[in-house]
Structures are given as structure tokens and as C-alpha cells.
PDB file of N, CA, C, O and CB in Angstrom:
ATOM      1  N   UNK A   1     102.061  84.837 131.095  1.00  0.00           N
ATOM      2  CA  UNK A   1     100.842  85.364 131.671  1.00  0.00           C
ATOM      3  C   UNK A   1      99.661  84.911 130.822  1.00  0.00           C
ATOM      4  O   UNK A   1      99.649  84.890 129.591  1.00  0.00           O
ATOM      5  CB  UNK A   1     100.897  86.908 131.773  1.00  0.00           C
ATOM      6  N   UNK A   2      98.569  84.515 131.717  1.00  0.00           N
ATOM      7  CA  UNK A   2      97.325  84.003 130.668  1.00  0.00           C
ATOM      8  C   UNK A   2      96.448  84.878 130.679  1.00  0.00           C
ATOM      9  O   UNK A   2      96.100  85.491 131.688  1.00  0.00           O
ATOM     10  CB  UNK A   2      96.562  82.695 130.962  1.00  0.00           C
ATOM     11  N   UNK A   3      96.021  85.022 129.611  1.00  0.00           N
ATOM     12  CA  UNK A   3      94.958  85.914 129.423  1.00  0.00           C
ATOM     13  C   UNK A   3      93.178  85.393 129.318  1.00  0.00           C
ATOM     14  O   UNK A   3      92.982  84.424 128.585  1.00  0.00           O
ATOM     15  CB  UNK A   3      95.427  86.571 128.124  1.00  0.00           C
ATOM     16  N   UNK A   4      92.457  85.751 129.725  1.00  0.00           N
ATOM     17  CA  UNK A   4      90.903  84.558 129.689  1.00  0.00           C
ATOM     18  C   UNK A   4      90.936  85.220 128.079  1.00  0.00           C
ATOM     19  O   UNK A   4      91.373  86.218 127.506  1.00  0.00           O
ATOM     20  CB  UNK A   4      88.868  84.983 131.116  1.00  0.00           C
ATOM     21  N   UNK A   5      90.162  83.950 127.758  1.00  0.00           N
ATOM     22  CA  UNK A   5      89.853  84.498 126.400  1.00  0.00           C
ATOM     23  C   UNK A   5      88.770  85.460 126.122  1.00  0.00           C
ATOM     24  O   UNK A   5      88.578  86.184 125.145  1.00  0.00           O
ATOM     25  CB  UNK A   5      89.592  83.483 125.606  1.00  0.00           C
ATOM     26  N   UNK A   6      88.016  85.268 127.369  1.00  0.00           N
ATOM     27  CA  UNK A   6      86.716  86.577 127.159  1.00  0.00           C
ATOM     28  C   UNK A   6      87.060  87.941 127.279  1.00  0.00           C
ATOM     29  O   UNK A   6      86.607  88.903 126.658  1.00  0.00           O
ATOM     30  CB  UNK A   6      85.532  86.533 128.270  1.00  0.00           C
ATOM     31  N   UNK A   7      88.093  87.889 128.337  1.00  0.00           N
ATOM     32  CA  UNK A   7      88.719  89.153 128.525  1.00  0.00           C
ATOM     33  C   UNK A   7      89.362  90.043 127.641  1.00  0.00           C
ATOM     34  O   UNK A   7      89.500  91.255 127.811  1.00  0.00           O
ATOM     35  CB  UNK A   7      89.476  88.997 129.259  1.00  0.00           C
ATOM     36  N   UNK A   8      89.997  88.922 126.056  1.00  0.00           N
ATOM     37  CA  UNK A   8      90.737  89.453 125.425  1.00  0.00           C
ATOM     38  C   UNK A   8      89.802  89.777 124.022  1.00  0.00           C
ATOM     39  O   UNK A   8      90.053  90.555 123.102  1.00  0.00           O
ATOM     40  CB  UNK A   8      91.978  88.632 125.395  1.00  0.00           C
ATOM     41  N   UNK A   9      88.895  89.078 124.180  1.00  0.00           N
ATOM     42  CA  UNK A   9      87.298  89.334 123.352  1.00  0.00           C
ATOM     43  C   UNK A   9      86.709  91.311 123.600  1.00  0.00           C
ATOM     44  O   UNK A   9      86.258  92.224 122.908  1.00  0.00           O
ATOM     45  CB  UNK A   9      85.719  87.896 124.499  1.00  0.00           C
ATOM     46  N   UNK A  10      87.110  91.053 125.032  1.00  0.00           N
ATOM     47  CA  UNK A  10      86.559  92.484 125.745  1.00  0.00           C
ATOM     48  C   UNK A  10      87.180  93.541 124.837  1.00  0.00           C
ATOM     49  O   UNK A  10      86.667  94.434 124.163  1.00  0.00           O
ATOM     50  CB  UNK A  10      87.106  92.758 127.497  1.00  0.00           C
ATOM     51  N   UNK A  11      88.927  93.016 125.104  1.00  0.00           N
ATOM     52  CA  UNK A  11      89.467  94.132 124.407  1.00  0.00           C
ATOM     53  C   UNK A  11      89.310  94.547 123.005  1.00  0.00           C
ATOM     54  O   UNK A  11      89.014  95.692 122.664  1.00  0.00           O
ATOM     55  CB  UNK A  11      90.602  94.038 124.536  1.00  0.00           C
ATOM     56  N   UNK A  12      89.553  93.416 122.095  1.00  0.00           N
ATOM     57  CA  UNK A  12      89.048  93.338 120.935  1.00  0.00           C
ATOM     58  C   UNK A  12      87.703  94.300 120.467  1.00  0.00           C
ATOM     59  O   UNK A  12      87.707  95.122 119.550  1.00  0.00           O
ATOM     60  CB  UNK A  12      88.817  92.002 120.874  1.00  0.00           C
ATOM     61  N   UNK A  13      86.671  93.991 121.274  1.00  0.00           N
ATOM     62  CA  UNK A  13      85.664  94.857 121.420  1.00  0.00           C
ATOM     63  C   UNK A  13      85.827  96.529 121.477  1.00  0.00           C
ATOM     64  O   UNK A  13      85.432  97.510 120.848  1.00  0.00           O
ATOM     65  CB  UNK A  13      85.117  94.397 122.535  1.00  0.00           C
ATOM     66  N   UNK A  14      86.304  96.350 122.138  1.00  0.00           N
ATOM     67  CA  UNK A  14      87.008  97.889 122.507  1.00  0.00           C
ATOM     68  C   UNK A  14      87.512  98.605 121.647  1.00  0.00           C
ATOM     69  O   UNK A  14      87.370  99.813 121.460  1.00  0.00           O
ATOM     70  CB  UNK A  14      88.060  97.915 123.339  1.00  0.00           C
ATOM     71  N   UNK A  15      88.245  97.695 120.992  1.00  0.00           N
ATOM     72  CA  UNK A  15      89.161  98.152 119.904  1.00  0.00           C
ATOM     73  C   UNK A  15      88.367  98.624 118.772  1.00  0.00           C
ATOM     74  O   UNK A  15      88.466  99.458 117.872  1.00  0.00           O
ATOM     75  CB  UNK A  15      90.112  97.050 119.434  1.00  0.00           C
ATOM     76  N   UNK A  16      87.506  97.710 119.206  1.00  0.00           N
ATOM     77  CA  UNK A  16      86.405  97.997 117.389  1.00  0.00           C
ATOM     78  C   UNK A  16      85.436  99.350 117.370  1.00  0.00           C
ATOM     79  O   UNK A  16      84.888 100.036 116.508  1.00  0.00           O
ATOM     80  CB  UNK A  16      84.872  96.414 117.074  1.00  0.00           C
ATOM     81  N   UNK A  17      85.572  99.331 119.208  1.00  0.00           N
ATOM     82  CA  UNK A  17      84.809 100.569 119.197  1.00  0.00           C
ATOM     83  C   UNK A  17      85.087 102.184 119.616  1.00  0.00           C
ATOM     84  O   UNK A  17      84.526 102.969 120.380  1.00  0.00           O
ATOM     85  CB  UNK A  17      83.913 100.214 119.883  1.00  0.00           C
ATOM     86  N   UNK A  18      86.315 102.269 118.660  1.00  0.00           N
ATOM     87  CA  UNK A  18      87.567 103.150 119.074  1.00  0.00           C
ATOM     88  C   UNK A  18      86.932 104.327 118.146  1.00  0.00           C
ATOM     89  O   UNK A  18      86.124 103.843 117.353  1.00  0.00           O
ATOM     90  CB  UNK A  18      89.381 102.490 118.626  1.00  0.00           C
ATOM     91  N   UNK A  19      87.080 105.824 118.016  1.00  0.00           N
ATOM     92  CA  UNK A  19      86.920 106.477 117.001  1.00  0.00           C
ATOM     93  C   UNK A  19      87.847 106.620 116.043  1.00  0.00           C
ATOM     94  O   UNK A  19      87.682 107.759 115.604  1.00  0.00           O
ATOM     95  CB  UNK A  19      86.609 107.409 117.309  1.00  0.00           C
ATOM     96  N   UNK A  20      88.680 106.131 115.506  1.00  0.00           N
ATOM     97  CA  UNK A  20      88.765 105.770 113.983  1.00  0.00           C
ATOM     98  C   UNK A  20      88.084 104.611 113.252  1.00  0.00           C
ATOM     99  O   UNK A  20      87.762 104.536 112.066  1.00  0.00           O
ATOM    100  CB  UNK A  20      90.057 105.550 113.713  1.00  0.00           C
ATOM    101  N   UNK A  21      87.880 103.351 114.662  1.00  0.00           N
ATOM    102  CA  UNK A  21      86.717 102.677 113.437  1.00  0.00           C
ATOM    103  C   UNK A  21      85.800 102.619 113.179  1.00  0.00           C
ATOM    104  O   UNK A  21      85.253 101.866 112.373  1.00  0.00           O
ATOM    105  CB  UNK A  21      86.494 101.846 113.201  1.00  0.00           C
ATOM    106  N   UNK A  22      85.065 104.085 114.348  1.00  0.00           N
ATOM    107  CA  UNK A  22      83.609 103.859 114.140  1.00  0.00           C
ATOM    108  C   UNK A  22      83.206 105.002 112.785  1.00  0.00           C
ATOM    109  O   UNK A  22      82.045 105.187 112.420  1.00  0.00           O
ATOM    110  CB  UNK A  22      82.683 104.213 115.777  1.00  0.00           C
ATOM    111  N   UNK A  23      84.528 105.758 112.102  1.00  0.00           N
ATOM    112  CA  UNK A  23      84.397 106.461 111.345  1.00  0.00           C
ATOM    113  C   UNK A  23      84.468 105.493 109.962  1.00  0.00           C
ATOM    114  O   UNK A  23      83.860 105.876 108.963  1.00  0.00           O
ATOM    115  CB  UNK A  23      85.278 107.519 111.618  1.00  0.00           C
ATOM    116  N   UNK A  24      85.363 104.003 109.929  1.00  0.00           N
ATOM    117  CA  UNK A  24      84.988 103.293 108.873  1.00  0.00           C
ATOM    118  C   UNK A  24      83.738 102.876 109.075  1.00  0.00           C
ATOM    119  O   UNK A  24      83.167 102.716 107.996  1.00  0.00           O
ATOM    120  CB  UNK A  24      85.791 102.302 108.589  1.00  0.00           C
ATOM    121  N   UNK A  25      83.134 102.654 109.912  1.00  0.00           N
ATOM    122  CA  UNK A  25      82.178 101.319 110.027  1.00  0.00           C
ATOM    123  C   UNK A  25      81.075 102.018 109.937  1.00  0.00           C
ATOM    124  O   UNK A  25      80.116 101.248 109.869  1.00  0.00           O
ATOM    125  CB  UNK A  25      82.208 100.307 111.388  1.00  0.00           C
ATOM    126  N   UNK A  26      80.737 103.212 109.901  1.00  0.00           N
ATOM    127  CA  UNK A  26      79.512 103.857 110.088  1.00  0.00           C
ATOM    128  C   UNK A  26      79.544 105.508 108.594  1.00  0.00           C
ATOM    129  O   UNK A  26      78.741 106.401 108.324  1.00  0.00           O
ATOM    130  CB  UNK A  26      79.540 104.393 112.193  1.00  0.00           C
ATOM    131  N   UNK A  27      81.243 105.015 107.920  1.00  0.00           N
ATOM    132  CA  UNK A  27      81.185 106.184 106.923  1.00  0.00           C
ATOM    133  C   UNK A  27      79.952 105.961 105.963  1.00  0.00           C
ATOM    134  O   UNK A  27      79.284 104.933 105.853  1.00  0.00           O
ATOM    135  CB  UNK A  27      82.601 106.285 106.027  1.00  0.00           C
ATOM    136  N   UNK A  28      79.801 107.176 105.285  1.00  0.00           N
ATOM    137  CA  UNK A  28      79.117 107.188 104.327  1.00  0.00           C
ATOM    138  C   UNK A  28      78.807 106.051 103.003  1.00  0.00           C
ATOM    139  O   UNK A  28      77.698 105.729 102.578  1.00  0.00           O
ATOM    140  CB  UNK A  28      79.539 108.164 104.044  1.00  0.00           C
ATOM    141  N   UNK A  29      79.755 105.714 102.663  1.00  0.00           N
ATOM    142  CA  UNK A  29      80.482 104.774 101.647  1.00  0.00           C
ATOM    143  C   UNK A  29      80.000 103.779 102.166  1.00  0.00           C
ATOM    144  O   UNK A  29      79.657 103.080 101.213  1.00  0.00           O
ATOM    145  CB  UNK A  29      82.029 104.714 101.476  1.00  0.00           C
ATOM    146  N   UNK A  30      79.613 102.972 103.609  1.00  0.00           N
ATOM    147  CA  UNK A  30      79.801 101.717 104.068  1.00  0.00           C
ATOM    148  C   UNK A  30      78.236 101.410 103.938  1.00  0.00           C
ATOM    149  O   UNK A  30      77.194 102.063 103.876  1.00  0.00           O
ATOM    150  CB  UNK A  30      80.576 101.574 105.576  1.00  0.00           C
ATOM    151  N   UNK A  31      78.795  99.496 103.927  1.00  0.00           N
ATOM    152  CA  UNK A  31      77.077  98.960 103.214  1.00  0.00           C
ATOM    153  C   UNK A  31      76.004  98.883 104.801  1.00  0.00           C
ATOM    154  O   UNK A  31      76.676  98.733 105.822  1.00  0.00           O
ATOM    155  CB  UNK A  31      77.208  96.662 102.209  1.00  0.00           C
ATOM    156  N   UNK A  32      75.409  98.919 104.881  1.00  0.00           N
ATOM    157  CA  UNK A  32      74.221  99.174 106.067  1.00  0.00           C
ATOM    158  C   UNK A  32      74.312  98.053 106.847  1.00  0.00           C
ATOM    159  O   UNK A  32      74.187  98.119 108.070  1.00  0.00           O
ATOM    160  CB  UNK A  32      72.605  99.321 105.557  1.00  0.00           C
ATOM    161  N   UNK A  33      74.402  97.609 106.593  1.00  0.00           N
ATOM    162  CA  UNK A  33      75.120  95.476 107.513  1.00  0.00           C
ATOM    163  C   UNK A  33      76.364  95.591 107.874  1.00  0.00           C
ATOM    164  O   UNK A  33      76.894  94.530 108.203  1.00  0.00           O
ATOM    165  CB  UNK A  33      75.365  93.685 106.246  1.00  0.00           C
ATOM    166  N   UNK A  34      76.967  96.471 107.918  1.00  0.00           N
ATOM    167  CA  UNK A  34      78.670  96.338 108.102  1.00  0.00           C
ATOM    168  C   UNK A  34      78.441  95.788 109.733  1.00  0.00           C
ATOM    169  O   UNK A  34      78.540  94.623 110.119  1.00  0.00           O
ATOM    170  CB  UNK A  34      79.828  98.202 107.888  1.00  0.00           C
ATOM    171  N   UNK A  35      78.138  96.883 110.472  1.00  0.00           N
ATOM    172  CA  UNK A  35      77.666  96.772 112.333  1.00  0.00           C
ATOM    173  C   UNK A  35      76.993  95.329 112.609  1.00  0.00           C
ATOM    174  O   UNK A  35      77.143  94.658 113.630  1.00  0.00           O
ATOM    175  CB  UNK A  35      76.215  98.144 112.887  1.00  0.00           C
ATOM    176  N   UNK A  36      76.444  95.094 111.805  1.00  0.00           N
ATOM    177  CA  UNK A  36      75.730  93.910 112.041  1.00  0.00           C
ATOM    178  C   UNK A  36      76.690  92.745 111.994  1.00  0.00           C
ATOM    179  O   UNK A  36      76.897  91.969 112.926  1.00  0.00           O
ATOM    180  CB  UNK A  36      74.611  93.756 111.054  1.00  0.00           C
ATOM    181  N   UNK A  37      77.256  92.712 110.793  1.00  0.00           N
ATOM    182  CA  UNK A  37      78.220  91.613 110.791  1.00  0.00           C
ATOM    183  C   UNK A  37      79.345  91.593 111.757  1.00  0.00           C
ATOM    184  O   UNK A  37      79.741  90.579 112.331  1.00  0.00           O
ATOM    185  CB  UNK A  37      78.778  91.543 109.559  1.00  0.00           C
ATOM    186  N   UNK A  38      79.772  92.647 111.877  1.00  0.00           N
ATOM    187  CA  UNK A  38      81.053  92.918 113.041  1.00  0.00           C
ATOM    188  C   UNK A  38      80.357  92.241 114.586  1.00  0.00           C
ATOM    189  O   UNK A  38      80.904  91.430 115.332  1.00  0.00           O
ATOM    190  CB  UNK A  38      81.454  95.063 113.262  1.00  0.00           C
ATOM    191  N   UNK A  39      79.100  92.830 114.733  1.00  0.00           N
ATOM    192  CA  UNK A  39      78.621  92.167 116.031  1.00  0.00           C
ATOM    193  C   UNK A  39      78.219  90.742 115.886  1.00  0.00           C
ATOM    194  O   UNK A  39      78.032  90.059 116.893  1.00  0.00           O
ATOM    195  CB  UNK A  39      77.433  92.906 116.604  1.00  0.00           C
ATOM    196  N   UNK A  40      78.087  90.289 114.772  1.00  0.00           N
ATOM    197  CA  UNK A  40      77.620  88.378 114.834  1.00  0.00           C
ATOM    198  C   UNK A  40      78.758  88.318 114.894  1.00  0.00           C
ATOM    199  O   UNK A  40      78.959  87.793 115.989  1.00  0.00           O
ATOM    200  CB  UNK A  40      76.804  87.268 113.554  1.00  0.00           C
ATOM    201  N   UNK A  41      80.198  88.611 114.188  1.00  0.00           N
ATOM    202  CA  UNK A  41      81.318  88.136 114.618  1.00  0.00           C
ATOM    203  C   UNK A  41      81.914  87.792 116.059  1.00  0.00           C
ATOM    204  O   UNK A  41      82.488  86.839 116.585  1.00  0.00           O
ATOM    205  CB  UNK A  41      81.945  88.844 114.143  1.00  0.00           C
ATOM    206  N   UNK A  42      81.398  89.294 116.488  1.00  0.00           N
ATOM    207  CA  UNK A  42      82.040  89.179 118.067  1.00  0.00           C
ATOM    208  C   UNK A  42      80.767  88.053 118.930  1.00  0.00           C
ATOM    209  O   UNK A  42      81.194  87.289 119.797  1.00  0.00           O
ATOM    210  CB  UNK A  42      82.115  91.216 119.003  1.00  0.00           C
ATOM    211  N   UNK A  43      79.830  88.058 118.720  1.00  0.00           N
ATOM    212  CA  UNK A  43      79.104  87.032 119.120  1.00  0.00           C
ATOM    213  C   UNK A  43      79.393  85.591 119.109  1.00  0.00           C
ATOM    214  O   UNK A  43      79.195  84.772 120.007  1.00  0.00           O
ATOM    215  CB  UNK A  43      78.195  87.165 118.570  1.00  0.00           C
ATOM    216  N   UNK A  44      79.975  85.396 117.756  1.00  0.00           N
ATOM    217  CA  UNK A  44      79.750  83.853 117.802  1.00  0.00           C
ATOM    218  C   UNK A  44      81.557  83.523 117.985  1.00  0.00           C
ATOM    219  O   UNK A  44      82.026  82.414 117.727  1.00  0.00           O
ATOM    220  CB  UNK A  44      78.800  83.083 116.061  1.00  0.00           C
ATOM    221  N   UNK A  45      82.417  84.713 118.474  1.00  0.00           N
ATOM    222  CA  UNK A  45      83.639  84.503 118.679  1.00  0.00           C
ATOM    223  C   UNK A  45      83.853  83.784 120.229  1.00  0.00           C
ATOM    224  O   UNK A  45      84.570  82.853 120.595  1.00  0.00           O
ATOM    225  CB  UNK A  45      84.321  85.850 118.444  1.00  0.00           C
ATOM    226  N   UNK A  46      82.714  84.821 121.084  1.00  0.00           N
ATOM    227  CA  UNK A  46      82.532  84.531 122.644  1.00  0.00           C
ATOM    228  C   UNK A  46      81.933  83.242 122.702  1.00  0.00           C
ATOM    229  O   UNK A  46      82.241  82.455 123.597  1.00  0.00           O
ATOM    230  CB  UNK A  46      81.590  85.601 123.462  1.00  0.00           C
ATOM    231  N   UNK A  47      80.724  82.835 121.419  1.00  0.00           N
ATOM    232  CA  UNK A  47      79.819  81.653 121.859  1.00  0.00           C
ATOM    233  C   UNK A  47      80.882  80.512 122.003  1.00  0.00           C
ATOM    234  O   UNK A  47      80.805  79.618 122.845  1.00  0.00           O
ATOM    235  CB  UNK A  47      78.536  81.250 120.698  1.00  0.00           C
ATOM    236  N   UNK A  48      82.194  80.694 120.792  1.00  0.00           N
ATOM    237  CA  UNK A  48      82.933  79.457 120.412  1.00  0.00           C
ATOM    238  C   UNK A  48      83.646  79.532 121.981  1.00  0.00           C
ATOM    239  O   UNK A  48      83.450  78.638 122.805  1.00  0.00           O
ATOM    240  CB  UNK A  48      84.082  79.549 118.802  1.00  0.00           C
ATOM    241  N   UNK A  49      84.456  80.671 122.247  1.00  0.00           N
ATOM    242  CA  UNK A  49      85.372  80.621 123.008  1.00  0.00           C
ATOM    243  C   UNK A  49      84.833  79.982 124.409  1.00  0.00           C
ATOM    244  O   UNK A  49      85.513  79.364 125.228  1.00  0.00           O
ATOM    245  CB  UNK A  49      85.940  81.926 123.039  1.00  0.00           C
ATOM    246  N   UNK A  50      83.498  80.272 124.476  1.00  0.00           N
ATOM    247  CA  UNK A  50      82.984  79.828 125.617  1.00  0.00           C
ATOM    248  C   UNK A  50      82.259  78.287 126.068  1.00  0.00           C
ATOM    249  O   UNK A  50      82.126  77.618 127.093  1.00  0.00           O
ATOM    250  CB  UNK A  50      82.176  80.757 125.748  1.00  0.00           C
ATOM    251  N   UNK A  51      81.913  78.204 124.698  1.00  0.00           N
ATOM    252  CA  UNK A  51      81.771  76.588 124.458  1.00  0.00           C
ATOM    253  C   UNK A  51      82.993  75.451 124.637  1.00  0.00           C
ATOM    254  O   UNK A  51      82.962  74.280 125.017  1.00  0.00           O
ATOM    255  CB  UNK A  51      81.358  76.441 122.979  1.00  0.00           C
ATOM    256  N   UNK A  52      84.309  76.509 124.099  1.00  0.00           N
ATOM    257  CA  UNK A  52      85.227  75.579 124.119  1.00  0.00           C
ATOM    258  C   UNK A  52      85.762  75.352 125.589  1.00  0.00           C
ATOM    259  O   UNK A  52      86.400  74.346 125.896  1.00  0.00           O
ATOM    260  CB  UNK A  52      86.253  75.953 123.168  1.00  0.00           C
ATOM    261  N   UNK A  53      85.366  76.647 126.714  1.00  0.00           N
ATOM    262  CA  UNK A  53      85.960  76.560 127.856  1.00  0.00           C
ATOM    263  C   UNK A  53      85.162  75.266 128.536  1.00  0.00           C
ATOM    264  O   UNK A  53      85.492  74.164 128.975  1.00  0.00           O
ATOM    265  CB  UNK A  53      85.902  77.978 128.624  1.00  0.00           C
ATOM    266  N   UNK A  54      84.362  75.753 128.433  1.00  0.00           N
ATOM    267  CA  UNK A  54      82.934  74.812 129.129  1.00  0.00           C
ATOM    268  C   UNK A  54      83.150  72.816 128.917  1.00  0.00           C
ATOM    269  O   UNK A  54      82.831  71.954 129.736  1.00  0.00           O
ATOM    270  CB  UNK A  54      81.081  75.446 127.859  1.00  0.00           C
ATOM    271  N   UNK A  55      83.806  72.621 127.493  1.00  0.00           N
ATOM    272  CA  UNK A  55      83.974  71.200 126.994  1.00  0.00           C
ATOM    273  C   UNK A  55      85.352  70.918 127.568  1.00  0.00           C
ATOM    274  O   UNK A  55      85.889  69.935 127.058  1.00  0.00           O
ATOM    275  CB  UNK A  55      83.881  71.003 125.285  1.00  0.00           C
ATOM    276  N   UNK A  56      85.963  71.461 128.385  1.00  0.00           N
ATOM    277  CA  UNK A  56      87.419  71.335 129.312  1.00  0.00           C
ATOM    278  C   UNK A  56      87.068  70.477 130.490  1.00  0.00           C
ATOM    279  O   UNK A  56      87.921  70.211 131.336  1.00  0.00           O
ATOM    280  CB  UNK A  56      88.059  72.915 129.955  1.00  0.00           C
TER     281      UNK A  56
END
């Protein structure tokens, strides 16, 4: 079974935005860029994945 890769981006997403990790990602302890970096990640994960569909 194939999965689109955006779709599995979606989930991923999802995942990140579950309540146990929004209790790491937003604890007390955590550096103020954490959210930020997690979202350029998922950003430039879709830009690649989607660039790469597009060069097919």
C-alpha cells in the first residue's frame, strides 16, 4: 500500500501535536525556539517532499 508522502507528513504532524508533546515542547524547562524549529522542520520536510514529487 502507498502512502503520499504529504499525507504521511500530515500524520507526523499530528503526532507532534498530541498532548504529551505539547507538554515537552511548550514545558517550562524548554528553550523559546523549540516550536519554531519543529515547524521549519515540518516545512522544509513538505517543501523537499514536494519538490521531489514535482521533478518526477
Amino acid at each position: 500500500m502507498y502512502i503520499h508522502r504529504l499525507v504521511f507528513l500530515l500524520i507526523l504532524t499530528i503526532f507532534l501535536l498530541s498532548p504529551a508533546i505539547m507538554e515537552w515542547w511548550l514545558g517550562p524547562r524548554s528553550a523559546w525556539y523549540r516550536p519554531y524549529l519543529i515547524w521549519a522542520g515540518v516545512i522544509l520536510i513538505a517543501y523537499w517532499l514536494e519538490r521531489k514529487t514535482r521533478l518526477k
